[in-house]
ZAMARGU-4260 file (C-alpha; in steps of 0.2 Angstrom, whole numbers, plus 5000, padded with zeros to 4 digits):
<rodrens>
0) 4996/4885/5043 | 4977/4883/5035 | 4972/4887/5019 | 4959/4889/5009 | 4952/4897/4993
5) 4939/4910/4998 | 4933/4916/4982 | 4916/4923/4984 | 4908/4932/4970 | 4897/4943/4984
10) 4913/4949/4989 | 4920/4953/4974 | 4908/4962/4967 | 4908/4976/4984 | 4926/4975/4981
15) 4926/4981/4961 | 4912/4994/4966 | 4900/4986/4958 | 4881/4999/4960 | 4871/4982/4964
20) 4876/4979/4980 | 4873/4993/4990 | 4887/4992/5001 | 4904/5002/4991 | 4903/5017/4981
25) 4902/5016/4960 | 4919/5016/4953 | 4919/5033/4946 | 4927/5038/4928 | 4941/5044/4935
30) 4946/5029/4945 | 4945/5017/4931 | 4962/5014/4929 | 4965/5004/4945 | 4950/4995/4947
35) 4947/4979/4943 | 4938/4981/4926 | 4949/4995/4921 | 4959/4996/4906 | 4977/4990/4907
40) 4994/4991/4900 | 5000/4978/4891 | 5006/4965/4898 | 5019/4960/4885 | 5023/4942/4874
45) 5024/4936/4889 | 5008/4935/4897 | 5005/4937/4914 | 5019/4948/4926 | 5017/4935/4939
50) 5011/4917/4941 | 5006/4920/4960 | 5007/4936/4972 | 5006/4935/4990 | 5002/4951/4996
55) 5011/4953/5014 | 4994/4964/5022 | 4978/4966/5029 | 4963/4977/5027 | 4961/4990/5015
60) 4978/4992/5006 | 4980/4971/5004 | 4963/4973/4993 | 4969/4987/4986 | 4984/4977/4977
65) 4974/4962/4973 | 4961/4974/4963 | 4976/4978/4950 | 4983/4962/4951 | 4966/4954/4948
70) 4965/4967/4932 | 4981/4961/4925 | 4976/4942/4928 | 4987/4936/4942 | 4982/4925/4955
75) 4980/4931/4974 | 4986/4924/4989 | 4982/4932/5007 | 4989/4931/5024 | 4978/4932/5039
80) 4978/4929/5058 | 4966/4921/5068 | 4958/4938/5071 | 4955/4942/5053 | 4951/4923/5048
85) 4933/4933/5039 | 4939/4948/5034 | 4936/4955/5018 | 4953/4953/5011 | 4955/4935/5015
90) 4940/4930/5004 | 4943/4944/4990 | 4960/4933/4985 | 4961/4917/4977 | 4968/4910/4990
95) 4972/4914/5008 | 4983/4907/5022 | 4982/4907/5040 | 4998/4915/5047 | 4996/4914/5068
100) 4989/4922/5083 | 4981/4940/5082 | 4995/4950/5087 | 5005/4958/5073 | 5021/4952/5080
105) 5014/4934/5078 | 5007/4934/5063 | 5009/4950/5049 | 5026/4956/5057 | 5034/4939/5057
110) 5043/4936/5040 | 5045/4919/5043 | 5028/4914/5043 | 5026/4926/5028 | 5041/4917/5021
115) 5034/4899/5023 | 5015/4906/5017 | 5025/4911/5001 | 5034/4894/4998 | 5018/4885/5002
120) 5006/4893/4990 | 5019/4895/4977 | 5020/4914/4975 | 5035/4920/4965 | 5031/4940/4969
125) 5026/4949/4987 | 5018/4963/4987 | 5021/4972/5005 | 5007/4984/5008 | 5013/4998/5017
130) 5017/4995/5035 | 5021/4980/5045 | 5037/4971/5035 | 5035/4985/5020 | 5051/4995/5027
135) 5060/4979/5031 | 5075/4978/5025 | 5080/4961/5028 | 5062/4956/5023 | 5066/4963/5008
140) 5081/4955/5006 | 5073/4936/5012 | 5060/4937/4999 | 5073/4942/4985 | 5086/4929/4991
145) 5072/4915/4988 | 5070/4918/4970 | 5055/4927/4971 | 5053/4946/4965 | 5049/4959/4980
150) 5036/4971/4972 | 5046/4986/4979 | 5064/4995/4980 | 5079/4983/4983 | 5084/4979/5000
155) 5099/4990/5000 | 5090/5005/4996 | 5076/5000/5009 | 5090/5001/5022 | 5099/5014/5020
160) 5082/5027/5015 | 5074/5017/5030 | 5086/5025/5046 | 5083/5041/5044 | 5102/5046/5050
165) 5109/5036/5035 | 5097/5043/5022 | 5102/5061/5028 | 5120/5057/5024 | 5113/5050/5008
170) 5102/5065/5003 | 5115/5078/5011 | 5129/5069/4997 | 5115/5069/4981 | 5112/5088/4986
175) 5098/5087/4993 | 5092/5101/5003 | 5092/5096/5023 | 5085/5103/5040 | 5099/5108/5050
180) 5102/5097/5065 | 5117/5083/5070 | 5119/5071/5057 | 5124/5056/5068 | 5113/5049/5082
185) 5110/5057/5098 | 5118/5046/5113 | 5107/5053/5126 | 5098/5068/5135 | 5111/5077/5140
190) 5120/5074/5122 | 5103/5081/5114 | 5107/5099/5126 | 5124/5102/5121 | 5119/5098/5104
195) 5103/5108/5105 | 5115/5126/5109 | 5123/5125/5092 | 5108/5122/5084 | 5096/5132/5092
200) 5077/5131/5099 | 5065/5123/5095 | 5073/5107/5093 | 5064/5090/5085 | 5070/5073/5091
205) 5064/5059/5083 | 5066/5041/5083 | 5079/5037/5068 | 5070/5018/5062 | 5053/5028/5066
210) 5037/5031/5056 | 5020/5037/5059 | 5022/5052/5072 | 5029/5040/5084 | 5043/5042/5094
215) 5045/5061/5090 | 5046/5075/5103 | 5046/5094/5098 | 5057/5104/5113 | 5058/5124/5116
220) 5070/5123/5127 | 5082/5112/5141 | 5068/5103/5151 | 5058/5102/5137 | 5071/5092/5127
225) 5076/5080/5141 | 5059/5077/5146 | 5055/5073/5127 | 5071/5062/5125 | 5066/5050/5135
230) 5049/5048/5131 | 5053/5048/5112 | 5065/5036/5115 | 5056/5025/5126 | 5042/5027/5115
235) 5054/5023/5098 | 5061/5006/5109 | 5044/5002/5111 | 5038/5004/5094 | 5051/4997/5083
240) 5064/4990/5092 | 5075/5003/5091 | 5080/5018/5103 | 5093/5028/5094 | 5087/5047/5090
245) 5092/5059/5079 | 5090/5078/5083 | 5087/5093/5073 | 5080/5111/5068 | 5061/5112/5069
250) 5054/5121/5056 | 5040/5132/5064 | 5026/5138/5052 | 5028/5121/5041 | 5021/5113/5026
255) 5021/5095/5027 | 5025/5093/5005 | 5031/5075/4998 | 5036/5069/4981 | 5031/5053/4975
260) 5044/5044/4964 | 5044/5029/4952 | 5059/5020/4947 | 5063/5005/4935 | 5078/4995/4937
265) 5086/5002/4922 | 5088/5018/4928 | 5074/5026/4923 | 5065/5037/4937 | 5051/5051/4937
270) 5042/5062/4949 | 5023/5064/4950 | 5015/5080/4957 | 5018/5086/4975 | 5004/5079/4989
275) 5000/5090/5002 | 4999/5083/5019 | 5000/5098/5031 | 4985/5092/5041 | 4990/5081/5054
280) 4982/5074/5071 | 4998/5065/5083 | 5009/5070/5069 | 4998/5057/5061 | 4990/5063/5042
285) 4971/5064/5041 | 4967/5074/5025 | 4979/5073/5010 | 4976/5083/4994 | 4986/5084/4975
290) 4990/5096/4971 | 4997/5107/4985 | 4989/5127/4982 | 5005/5130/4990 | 5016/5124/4980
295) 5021/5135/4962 | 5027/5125/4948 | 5047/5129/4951 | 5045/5125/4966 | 5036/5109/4962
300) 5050/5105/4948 | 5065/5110/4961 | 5059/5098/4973 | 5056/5083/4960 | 5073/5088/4954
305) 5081/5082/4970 | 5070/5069/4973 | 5074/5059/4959 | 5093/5063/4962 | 5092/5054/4979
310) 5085/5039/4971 | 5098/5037/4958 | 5110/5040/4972 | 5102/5025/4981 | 5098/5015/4968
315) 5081/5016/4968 | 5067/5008/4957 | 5050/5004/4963 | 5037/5018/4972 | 5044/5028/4983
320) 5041/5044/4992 | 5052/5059/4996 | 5044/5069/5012 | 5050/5087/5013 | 5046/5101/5022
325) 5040/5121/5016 | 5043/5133/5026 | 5033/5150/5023 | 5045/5158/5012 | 5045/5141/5000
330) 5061/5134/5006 | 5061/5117/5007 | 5070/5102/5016 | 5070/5082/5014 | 5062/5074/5029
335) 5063/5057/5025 | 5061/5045/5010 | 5047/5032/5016 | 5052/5016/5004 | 5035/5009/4999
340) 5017/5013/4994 | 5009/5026/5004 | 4991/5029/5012 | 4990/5043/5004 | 4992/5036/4986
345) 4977/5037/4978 | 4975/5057/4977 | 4992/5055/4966 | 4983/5041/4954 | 4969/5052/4953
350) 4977/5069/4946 | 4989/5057/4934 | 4977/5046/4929 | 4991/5030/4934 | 4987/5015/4943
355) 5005/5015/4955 | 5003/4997/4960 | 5003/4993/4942 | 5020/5003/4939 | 5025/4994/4955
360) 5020/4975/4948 | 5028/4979/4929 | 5046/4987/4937 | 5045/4970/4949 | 5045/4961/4934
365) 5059/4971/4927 | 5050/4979/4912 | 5056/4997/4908 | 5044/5012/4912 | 5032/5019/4899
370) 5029/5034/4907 | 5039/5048/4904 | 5043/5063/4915 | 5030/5075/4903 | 5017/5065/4905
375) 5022/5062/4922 | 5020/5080/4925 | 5002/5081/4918 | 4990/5087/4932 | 4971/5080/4928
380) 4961/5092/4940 | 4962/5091/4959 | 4960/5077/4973 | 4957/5073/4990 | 4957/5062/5005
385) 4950/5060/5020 | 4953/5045/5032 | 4939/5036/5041 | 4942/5029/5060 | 4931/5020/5071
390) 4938/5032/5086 | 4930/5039/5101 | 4933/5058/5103 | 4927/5056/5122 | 4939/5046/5126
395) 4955/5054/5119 | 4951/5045/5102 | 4955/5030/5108 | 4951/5016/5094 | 4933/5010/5097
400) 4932/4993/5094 | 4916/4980/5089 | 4905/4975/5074 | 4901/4986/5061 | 4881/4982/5061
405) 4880/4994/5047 | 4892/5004/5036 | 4887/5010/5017 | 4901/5021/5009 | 4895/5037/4997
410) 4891/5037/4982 | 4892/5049/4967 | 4906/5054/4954 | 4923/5059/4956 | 4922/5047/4974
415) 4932/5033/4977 | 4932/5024/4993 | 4946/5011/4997 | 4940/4998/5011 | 4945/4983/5018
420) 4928/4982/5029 | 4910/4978/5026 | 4894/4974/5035 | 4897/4964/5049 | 4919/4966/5050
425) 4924/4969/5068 | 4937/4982/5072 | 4950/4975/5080 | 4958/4980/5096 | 4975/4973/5087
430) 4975/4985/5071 | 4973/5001/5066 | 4956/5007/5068 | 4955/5014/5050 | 4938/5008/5044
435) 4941/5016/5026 | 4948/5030/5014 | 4937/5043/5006 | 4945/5051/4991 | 4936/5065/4980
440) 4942/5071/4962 | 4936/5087/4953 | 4940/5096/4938 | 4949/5111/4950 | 4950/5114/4971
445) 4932/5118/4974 | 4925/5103/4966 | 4934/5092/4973 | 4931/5100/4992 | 4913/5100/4987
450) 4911/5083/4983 | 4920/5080/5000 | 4907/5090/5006 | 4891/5081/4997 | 4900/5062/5004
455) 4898/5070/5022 | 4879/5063/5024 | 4883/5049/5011 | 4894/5037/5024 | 4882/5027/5035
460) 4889/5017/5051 | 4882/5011/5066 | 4890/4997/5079 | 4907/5004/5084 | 4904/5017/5095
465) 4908/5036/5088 | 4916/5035/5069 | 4928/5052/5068 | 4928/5059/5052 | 4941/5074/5049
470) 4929/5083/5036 | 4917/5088/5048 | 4929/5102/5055 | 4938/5105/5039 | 4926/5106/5025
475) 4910/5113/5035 | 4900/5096/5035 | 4889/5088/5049 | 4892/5075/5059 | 4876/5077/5070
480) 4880/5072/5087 | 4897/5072/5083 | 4910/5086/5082 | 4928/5081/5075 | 4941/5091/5087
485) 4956/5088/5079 | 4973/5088/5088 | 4983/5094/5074 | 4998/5108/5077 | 4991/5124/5076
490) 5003/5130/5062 | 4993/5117/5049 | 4975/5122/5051 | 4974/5134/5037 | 4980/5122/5025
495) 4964/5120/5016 | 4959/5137/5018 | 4975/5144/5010
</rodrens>
């Protein structure tokens, strides 16, 4: 492996939002407390939470955990592969290691060479990002059975919320609301028909170690399901190494609602404010907002409730999210508990005015929480999000690769953008395409939509192709040449307008 200690001051300030470079956006008020100058918790008698984090990522979200651990005064290491040897997050830590070849399943998805990058830099805490090894439960457990504190839930807990079979029968015996469907996994096509009669059409099948829209299938009737089977399941093998699929009840006019929790390891857990995430391209979120306009108070405390009671019934501590879904009439039913930090995170952050990777770092390091479940509850205006990728709509929006020759985020207040990119990155053919995360904050709904509104002639790229943006369609922006047709399930377009 190579090392070396990139710190460049250039760098840094982009990173920190600094107004004198010209490339990211001014940190606004709001977002203060998770940037790097931001005010802080503190840290205790005992100085510093860590004396070395590895963070176990690339791109946008490894910068985004170095920023806070930066603010509390730990030391950064980052993994790279030979692809990202210059990318922003490699020379934003205090030190970064060459992990291997380009492909993920060489370099960020191998835990051994994230395993030895740990030893050998002397980190004592990994944080994993979301993605590649976050949901991985025997990474989980490697990193713990070294000595070294995993900056998330315990491995036990990773496992059993991270099959989605298992974490039915968990959240079925917490009392936890469920979708109707067959609580063990589906041996084959022809399994998936008989068990479809009982249950009824449509049917979802999905892959049961799955994430990200992938390896799920919706079926309306027989041929439709077999059909879907095997491409899900092919698709599932393909994806994560694992075929089995589970099969249940697919809730037709949904709301796509989830819960974000926070646990310590003294069995202390709170709920913060629903997220909205109905708008979806490939089953894939594009726009995220906190609050839900959906979602009345009861409802939002019912669904707390019971997500804070699957986690004591796991064992839970760490961020976590609990993923349910609204139908029209409000009922709601647990989808999946995704064990890690999510994309989505910093709508949450802005209406509750937390930094969650700070929680994440302090509960690693086995303080108690501070925040109680009042002040959890406390909802500081309204935020969005909208993700940025360097796809081309002509060609099924397939990733659109090359340099970026130019790219200057929006400016303004009440924007944040997360990044992992500047002048001159390359989009990768090996990665995901996202180039960065807008997120808006207001005082109420309107605001913040206008000010998603205002950043549509703020973001300036040039050099990979066609960048897609979702808010062209969605909040009445231009694009100029190019018009954003978003693939998204025609039961979630109103979402914003609702």
């Amino acid at each position: 492996m190579r090392r070396h200690v990139p710190l460049t001051r250039r760098i840094v300030a982009v990173l920190a939002g600094y107004s004198g470079t010209g490339v990211h956006s001014a940190t606004p008020a709001w977002a203060l407390a998770f940037s790097t100058s931001g005010p802080t918790r503190d840290a205790g008698t005992s100085g510093r939470l860590f004396n070395k984090i590895l963070v176990a990522n690339r791109g946008e979200i490894a910068v985004r955990v170095m920023r806070t651990a930066k603010k509390l005064g730990i030391p950064t290491v980052a993994v790279f592969s030979d692809a990202d040897a210059s990318a922003v997050h490699t020379r934003f830590a205090d030190e970064a290691i060459n992990i291997g070849p380009a492909p993920s399943t060489q370099s960020y998805l191998d835990m051994h060479k994230i395993l030895a990058a740990m030893k050998a830099t002397g980190a004592d805490a990994v944080h994993p990002g979301y993605g590649f090894l976050s949901e991985n439960a025997a990474f989980a457990q490697a990193v713990e059975d070294s000595g070294a504190a995993f900056v998330g839930p315990p491995h036990h807990a990773v496992h059993a919320m991270g099959d989605k079979v298992e974490s039915k029968r968990f959240a079925h015996a917490a009392g936890v609301n469920t979708i109707p469907g067959w609580a063990g996994v589906v041996e084959s096509a022809e399994h998936a028909i008989e068990l479809a009669k009982d249950i009824g059409y449509p049917v979802m099948i999905k892959a049961s170690a799955g994430g990200g829209g992938k390896g799920m299938r919706i079926a309306w009737d027989e041929k439709g399901l077999a059909e879907g089977f095997e491409l899900a399941s092919q698709e599932a093998a393909s994806s994560f190494g694992d075929s089995r699929m589970l099969i249940e009840k697919f809730i037709e006019e949904p709301r796509h609602i989830e819960i974000q929790v926070m646990g310590d390891k003294h069995g202390n857990v709170v709920f913060f404010p629903e997220r909205e995430c109905s708008i979806q391209r490939r089953n894939q979120k594009v726009i995220e907002e906190a609050p839900s306009p959906f979602v009345p108070p009861e409802l939002r405390e019912a669904m707390g409730k019971q997500a804070v009671a699957l986690c004591h019934a796991v064992g839970y501590h760490s961020a976590g999210t609990c993923e349910f879904l609204v139908d029209k009439h409000r009922n709601f039913y647990f989808l999946e508990m995704n064990t890690r930090l999510q994309v989505e995170h910093p709508v949450t952050e802005a209406i509750t005015r937390q930094d969650l990777v700070e929680l994440m770092l302090r509960v690693a390091a086995g303080q108690k929480l501070d925040v109680s479940q009042e002040e959890a509850n406390r909802v500081h205006g309204w935020a969005m999000e909208s993700r940025v990728y360097a796809e081309d709509p002509a060609r099924g929006f397939l990733p659109s690769t090359g340099r970026l020759m130019r790219y200057a985020p929006p400016r303004g207040e009440g924007v944040r953008v997360d990044t992992g990119v500047q002048e001159g990155s390359e989009i990768s053919m090996y990665y995901d395409p996202m180039i960065c995360k807008l997120i808006t904050h207001g005082a109420d709904r309107p605001q913040a939509l206008q000010r998603m509104r205002q950043c549509d002639g703020g973001l300036c790229w040039w050099g990979v192709g066609l960048v897609t943006r979702v808010w062209s369609r969605f909040f009445g922006g231009g694009m100029g040449p190019v018009a954003f047709p978003l693939h998204t399930d025609a039961q979630h377009l109103g979402a914003l307008g609702s």
